[in-house]
py3Dmol code that shows the C-alpha trace and the ligand (Angstrom):
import py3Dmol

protein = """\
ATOM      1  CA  UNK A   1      66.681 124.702  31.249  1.00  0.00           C
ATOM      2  CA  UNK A   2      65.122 121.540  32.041  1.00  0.00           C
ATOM      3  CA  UNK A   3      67.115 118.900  33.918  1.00  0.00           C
ATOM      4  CA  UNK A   4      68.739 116.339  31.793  1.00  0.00           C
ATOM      5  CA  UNK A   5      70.153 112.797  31.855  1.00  0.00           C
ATOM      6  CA  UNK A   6      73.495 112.162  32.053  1.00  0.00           C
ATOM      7  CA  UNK A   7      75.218 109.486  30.031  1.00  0.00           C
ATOM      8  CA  UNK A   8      78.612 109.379  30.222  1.00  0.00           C
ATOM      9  CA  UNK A   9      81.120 111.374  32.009  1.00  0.00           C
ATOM     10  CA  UNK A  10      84.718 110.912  30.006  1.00  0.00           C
ATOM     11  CA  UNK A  11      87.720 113.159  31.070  1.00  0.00           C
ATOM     12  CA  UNK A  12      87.281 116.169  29.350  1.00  0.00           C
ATOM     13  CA  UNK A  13      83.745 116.104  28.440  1.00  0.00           C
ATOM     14  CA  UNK A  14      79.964 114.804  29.793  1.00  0.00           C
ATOM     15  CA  UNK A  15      77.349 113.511  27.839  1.00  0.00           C
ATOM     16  CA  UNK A  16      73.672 114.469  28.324  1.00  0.00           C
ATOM     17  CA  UNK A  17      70.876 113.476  26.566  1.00  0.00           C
ATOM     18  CA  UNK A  18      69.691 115.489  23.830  1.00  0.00           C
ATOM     19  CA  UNK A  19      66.265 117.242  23.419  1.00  0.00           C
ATOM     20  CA  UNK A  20      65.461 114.890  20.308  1.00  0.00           C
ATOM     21  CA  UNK A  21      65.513 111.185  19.830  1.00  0.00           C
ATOM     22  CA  UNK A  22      68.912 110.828  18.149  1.00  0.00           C
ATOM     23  CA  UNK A  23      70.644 113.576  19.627  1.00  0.00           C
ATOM     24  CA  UNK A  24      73.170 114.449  22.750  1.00  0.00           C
ATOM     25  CA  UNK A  25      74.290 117.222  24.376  1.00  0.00           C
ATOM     26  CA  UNK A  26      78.433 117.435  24.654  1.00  0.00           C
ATOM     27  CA  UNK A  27      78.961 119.808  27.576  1.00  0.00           C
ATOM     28  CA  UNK A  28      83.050 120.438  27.994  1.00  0.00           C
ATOM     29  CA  UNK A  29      84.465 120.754  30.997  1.00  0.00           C
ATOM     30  CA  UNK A  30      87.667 122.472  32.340  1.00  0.00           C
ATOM     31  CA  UNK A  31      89.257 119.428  33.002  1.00  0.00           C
ATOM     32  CA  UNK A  32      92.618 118.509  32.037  1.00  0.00           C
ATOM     33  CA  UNK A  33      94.552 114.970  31.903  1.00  0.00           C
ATOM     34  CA  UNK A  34      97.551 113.314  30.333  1.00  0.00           C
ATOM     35  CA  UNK A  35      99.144 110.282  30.245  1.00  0.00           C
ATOM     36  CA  UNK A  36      96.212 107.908  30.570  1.00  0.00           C
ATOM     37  CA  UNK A  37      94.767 110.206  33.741  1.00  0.00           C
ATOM     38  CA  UNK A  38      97.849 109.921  35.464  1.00  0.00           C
ATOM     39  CA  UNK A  39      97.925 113.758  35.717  1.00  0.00           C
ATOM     40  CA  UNK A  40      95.317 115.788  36.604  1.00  0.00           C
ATOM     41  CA  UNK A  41      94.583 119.367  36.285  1.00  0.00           C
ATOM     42  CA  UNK A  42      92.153 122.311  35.516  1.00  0.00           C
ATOM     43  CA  UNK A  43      92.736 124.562  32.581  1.00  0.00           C
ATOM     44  CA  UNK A  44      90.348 127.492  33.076  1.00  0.00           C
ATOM     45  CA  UNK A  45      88.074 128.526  30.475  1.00  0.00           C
ATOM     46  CA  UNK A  46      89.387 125.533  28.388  1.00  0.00           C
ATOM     47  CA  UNK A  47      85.442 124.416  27.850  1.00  0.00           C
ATOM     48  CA  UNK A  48      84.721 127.366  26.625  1.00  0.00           C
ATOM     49  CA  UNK A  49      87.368 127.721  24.505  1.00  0.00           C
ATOM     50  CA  UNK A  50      87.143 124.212  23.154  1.00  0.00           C
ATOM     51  CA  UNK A  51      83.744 124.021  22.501  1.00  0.00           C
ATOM     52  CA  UNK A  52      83.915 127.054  20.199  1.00  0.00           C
ATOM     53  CA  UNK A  53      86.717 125.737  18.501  1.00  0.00           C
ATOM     54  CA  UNK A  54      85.378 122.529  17.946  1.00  0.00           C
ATOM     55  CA  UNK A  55      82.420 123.928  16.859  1.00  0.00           C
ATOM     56  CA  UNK A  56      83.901 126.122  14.082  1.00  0.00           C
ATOM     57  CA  UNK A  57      86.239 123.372  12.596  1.00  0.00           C
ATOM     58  CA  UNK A  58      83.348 120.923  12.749  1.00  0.00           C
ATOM     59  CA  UNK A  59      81.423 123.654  10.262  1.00  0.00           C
ATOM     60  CA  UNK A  60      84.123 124.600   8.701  1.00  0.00           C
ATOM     61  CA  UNK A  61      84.945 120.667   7.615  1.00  0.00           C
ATOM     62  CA  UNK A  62      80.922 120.441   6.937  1.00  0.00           C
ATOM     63  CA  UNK A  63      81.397 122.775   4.722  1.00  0.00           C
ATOM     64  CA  UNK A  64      84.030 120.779   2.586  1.00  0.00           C
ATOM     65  CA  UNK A  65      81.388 117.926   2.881  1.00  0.00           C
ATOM     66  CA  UNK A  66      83.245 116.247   6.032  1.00  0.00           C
ATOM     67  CA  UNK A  67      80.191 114.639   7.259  1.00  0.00           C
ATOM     68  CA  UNK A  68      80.015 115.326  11.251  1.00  0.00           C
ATOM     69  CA  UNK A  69      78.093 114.896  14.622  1.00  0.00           C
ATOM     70  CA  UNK A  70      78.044 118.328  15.011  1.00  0.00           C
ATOM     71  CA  UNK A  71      74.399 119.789  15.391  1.00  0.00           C
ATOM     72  CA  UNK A  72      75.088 123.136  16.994  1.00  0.00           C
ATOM     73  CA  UNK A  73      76.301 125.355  19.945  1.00  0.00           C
ATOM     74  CA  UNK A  74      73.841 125.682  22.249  1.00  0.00           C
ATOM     75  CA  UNK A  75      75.550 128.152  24.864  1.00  0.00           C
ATOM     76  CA  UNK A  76      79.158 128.323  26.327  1.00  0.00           C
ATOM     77  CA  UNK A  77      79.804 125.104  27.247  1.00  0.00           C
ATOM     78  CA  UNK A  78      77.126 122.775  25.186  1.00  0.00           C
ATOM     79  CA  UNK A  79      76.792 121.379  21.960  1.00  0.00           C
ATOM     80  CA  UNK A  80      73.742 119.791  20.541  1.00  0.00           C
ATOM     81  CA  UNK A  81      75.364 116.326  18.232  1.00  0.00           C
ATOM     82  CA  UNK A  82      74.221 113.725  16.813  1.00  0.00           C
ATOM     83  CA  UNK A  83      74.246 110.309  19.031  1.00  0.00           C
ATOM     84  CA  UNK A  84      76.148 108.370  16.883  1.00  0.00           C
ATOM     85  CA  UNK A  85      78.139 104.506  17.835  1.00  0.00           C
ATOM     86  CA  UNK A  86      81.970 105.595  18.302  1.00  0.00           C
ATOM     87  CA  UNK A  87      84.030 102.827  17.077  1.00  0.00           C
ATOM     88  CA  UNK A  88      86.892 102.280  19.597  1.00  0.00           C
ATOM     89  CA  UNK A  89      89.640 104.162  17.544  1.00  0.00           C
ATOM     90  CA  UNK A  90      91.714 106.988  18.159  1.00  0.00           C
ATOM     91  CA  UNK A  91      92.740 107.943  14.793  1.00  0.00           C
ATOM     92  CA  UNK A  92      95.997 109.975  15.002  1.00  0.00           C
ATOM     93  CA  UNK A  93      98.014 111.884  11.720  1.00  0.00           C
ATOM     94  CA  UNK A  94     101.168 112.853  12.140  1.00  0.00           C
ATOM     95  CA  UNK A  95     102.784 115.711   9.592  1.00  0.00           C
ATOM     96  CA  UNK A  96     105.918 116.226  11.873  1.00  0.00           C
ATOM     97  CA  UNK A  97     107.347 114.337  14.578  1.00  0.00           C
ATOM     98  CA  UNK A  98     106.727 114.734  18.167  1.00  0.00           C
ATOM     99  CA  UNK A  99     105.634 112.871  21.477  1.00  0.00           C
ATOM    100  CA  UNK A 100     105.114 109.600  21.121  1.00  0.00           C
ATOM    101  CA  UNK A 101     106.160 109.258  17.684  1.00  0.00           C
ATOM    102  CA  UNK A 102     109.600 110.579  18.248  1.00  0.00           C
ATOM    103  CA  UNK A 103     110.094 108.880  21.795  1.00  0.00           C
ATOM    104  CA  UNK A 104     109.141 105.284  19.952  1.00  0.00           C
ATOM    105  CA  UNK A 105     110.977 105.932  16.905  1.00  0.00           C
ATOM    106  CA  UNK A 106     114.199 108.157  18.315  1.00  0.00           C
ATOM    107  CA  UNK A 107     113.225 111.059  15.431  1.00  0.00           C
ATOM    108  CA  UNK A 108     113.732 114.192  16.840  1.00  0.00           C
ATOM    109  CA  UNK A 109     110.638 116.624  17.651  1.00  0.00           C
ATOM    110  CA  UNK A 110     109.988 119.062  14.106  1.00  0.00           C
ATOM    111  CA  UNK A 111     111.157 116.872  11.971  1.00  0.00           C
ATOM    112  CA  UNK A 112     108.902 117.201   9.086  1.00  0.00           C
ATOM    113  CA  UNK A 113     107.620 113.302   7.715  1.00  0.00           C
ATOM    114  CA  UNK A 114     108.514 112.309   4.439  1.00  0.00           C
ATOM    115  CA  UNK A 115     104.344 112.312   4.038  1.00  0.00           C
ATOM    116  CA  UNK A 116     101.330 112.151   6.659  1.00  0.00           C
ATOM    117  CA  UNK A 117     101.387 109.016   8.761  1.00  0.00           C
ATOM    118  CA  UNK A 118      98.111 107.970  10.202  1.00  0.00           C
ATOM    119  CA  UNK A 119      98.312 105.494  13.089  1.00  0.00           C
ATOM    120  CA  UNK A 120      95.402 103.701  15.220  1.00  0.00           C
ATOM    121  CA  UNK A 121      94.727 103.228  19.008  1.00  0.00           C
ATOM    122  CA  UNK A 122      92.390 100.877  20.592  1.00  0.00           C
ATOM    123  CA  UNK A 123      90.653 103.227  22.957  1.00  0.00           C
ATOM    124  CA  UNK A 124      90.438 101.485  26.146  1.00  0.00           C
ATOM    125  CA  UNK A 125      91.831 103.422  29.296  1.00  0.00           C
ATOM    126  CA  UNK A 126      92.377  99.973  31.044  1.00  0.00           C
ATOM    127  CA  UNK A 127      95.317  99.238  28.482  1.00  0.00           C
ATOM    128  CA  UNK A 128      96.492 102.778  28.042  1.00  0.00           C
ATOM    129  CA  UNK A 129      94.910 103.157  24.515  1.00  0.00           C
ATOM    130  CA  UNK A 130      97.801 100.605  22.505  1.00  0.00           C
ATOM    131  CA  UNK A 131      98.518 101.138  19.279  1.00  0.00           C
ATOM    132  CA  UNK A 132      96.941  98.564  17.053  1.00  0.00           C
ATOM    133  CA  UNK A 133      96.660  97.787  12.991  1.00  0.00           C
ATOM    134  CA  UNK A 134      94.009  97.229  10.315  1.00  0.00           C
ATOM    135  CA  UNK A 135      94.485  93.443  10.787  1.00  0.00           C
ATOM    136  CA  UNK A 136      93.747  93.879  14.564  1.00  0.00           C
ATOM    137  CA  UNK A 137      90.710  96.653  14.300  1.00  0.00           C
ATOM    138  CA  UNK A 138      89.292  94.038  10.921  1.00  0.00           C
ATOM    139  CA  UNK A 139      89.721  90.840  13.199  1.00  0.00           C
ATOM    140  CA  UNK A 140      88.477  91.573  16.567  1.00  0.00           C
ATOM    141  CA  UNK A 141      85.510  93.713  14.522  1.00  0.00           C
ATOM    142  CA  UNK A 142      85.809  97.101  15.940  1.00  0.00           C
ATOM    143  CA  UNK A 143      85.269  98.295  12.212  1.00  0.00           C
ATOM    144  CA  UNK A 144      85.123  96.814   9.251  1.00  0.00           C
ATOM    145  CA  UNK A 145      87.246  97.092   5.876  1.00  0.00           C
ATOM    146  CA  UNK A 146      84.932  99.567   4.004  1.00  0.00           C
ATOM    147  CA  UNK A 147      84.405 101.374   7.086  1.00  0.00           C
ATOM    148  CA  UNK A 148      88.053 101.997   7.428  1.00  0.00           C
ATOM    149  CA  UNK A 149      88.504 102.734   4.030  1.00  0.00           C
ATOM    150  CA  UNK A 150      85.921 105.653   4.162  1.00  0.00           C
ATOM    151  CA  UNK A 151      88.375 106.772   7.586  1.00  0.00           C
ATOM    152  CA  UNK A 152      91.551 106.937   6.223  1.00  0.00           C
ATOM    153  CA  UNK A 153      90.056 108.899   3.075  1.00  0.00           C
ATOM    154  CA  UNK A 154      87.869 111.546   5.381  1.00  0.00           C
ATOM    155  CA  UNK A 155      91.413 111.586   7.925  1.00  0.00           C
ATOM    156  CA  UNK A 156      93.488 112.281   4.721  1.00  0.00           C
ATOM    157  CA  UNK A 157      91.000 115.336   3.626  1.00  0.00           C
ATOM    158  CA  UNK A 158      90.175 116.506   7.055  1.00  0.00           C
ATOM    159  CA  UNK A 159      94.281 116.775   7.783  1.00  0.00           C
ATOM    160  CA  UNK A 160      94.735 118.262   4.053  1.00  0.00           C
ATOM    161  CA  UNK A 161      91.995 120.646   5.046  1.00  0.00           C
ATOM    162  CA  UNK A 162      92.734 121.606   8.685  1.00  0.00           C
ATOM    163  CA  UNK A 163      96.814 122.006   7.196  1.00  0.00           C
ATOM    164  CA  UNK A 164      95.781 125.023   5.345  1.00  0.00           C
ATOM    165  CA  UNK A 165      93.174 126.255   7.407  1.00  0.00           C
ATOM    166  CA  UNK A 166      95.464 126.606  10.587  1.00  0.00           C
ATOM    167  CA  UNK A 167      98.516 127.751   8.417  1.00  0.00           C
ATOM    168  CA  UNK A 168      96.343 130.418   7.068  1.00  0.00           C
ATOM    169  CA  UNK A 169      96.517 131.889  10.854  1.00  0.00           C
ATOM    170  CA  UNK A 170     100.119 131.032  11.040  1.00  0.00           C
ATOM    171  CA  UNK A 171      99.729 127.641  13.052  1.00  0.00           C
ATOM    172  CA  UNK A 172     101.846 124.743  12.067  1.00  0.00           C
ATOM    173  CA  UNK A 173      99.199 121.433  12.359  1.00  0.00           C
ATOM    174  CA  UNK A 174     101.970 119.067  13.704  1.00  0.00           C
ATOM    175  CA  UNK A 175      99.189 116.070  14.488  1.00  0.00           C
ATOM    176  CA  UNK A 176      95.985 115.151  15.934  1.00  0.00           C
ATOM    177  CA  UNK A 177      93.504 112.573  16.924  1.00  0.00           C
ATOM    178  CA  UNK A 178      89.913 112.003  15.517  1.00  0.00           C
ATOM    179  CA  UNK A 179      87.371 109.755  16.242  1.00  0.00           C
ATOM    180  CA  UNK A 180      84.580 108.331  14.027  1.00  0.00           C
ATOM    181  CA  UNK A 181      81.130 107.439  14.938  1.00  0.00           C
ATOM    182  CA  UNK A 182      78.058 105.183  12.930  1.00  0.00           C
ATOM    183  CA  UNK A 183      75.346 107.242  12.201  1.00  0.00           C
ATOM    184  CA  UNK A 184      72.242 105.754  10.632  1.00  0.00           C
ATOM    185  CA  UNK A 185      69.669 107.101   8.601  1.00  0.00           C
ATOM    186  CA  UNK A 186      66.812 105.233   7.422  1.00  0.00           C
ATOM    187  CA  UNK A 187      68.613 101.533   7.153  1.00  0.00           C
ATOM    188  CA  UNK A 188      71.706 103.501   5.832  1.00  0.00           C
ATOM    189  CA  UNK A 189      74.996 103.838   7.943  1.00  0.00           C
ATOM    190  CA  UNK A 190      77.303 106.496   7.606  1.00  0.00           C
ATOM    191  CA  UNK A 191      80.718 107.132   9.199  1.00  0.00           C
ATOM    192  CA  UNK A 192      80.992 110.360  10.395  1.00  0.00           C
ATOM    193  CA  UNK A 193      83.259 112.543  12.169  1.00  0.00           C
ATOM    194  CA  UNK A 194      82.755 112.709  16.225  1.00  0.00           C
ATOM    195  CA  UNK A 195      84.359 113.944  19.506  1.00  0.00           C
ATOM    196  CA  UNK A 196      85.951 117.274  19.118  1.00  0.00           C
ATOM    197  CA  UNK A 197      88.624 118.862  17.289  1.00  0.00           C
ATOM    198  CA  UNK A 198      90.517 121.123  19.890  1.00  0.00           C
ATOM    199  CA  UNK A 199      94.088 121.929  21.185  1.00  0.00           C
ATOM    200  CA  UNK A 200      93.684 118.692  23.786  1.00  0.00           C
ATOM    201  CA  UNK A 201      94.046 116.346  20.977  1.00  0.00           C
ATOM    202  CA  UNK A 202      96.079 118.642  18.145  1.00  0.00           C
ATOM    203  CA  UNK A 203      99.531 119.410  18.534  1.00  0.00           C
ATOM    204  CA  UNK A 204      99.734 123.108  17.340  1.00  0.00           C
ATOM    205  CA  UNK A 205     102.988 124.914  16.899  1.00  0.00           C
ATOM    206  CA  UNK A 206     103.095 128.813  16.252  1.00  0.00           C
ATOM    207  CA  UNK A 207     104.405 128.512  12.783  1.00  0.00           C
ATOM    208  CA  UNK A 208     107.154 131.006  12.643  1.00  0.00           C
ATOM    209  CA  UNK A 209     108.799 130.196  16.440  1.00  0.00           C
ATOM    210  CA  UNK A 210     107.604 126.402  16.658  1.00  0.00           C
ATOM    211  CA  UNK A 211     106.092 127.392  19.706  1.00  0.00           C
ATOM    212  CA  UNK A 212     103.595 125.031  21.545  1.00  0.00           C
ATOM    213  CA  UNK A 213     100.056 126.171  21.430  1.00  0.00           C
ATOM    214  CA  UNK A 214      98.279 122.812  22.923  1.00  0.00           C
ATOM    215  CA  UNK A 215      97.449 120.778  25.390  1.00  0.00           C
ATOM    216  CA  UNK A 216     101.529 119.890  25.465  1.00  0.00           C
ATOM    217  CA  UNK A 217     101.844 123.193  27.656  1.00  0.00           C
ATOM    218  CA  UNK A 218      99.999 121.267  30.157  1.00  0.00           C
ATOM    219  CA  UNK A 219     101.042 117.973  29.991  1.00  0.00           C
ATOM    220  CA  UNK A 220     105.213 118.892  29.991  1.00  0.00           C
ATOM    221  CA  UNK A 221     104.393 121.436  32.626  1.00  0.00           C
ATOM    222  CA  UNK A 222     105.841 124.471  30.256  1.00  0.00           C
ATOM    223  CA  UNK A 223     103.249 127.141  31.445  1.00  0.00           C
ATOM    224  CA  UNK A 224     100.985 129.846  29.688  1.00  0.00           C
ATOM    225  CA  UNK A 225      98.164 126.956  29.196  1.00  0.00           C
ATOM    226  CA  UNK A 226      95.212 129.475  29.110  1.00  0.00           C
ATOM    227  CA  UNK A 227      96.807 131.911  27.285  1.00  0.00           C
ATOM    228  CA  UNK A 228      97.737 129.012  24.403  1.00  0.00           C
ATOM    229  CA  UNK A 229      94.128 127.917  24.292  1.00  0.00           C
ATOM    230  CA  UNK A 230      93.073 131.542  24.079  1.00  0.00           C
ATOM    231  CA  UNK A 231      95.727 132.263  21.270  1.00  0.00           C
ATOM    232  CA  UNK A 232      94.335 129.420  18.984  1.00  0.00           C
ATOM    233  CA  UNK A 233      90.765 130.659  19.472  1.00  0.00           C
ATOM    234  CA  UNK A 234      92.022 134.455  18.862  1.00  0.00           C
ATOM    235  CA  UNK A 235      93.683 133.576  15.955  1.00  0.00           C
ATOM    236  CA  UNK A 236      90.832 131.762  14.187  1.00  0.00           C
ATOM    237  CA  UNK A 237      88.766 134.872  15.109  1.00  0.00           C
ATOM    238  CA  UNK A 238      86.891 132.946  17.582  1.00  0.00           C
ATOM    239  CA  UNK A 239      87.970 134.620  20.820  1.00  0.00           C
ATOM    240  CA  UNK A 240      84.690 135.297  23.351  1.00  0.00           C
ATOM    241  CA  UNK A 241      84.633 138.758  23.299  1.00  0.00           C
ATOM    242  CA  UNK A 242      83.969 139.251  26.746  1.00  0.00           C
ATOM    243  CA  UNK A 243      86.976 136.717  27.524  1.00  0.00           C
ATOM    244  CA  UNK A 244      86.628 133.390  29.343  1.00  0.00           C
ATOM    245  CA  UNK A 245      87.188 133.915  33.189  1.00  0.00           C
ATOM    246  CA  UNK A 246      84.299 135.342  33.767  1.00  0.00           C
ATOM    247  CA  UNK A 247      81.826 133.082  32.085  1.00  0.00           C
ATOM    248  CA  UNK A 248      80.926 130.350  33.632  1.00  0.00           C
ATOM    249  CA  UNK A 249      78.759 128.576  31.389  1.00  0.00           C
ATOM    250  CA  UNK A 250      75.627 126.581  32.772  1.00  0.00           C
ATOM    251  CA  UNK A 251      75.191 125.214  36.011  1.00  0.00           C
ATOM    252  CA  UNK A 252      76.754 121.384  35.294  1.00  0.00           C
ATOM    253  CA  UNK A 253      73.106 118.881  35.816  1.00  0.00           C
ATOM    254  CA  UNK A 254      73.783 115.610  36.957  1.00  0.00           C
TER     255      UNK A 254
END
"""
ligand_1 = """\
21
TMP
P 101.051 111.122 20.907
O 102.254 111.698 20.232
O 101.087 111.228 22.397
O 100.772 109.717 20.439
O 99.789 112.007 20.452
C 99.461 112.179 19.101
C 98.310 113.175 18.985
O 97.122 112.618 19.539
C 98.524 114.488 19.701
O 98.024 115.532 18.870
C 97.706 114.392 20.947
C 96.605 113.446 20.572
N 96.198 112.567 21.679
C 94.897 112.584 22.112
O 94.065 113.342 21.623
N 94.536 111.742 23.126
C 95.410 110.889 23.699
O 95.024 110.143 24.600
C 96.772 110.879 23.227
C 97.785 109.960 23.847
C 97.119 111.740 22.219
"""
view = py3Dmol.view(width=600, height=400)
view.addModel(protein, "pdb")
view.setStyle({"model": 0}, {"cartoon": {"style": "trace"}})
view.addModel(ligand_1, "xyz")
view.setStyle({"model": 1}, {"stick": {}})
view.zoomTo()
view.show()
């Protein structure tokens, strides 16, 4: 394959150029942080693994009419996406409590909320990613009020979708993150769904024990964080047949 240009390297993930104007490659790495990059790690095969699930939630929510970046896989550890402008939100919904949530709030971890709770963060790693409100994401212009409107509702359905869909394989959807990206198309601009969707930013709980089947494994040190990543894939029918160990996707070009 013919060398390409890197972007941007971020902490889980690089970005290449794409073969077309208007498109990137999203090559995930093994790579594992927490707490703002405080803690470092490798999770092996967790590219893989991530970049298939991402891949089939991304056509899965396509094909509720979720618009995304999502293009296509191209081999174990790349995805072909649209380049779209991320707006500087992490957009997080919360169906039970846990992490920061209950640490903030004192409600204990599994307690189910009264209804979903979607929060923002200002992504900047400088300040740790603060929380922030609509008045402070409409004033300082990171989006603007119609743009946010069309978040919340594609959040609401994407959570009200993803619910079901990961209960149907007995997987409680506790919360996640999302980000959004601009996407224009001739003088138009759409918001669309970017990033990934993936156990590092989805809190996944086996449905019947409560057990923790993301990225928590890693980041509170409790063990079996292969085998968690390869449980969520297996369940959603997704598992790499030949396994993950042994594949070590293409050479990284810098
Ligand atoms: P929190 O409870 O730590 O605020 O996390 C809420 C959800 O957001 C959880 O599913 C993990 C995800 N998340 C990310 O994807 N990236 C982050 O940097 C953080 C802090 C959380």
């Amino acid at each position: 394959m013919a060398r390409r240009r890197q972007l941007y390297e971020g902490k889980a993930k690089i970005l290449f150029e794409g073969p077309e104007p208007g498109t990137l490659v999203q090559y995930f790495k093994d790579d594992a942080t927490a707490f703002n990059a405080q803690k470092k790690g490798t999770i092996t095969g967790k590219g893989v693994l991530n970049n298939r699930i991402s891949e089939y939630l991304m056509l899965r929510l396509a094909e509720i009419g979720v618009p995304t970046h999502f293009v296509r896989r191209l081999n174990m550890r790349e995805q072909l996406i649209r380049e779209v402008e991320i707006i500087p939100l992490e957009v997080v919904v919360r169906n039970v409590a846990a992490g920061s949530l209950s640490t903030r709030l004192g409600i204990p971890e599994g307690t189910r909320l009264p209804r979903s709770i979607i929060e923002y963060y200002y992504k900047n790693d400088a300040l740790g990613d603060p929380m922030v409100t609509e008045e402070h994401i409409t004033a300082f212009g990171w989006a603007a009020t119609p743009d946010l409107d069309d978040i919340v509702s594609l959040t609401l359905r994407v959570n009200d979708f993803l619910t079901g869909l990961f209960l149907g394989v007995g997987i409680t959807l506790v919360d996640f993150k999302l980000e959004f990206g601009r996407l224009w198309e001739n003088e138009e601009m759409r918001i669309v769904l970017a990033d990934e969707i993936s156990p590092d930013n989805c809190r996944l709980w086996d449905a019947k024990t409560n057990e923790k089947m993301d990225k928590d494994r890693f980041r509170r040190d409790l063990g079996k964080v292969e085998e968690a990543y390869q449980e969520v894939a297996r369940r959603l029918g997704i598992l790499p047949e030949a396994g993950v160990r042994d594949m070590k996707g293409p050479e990284l070009m810098q």
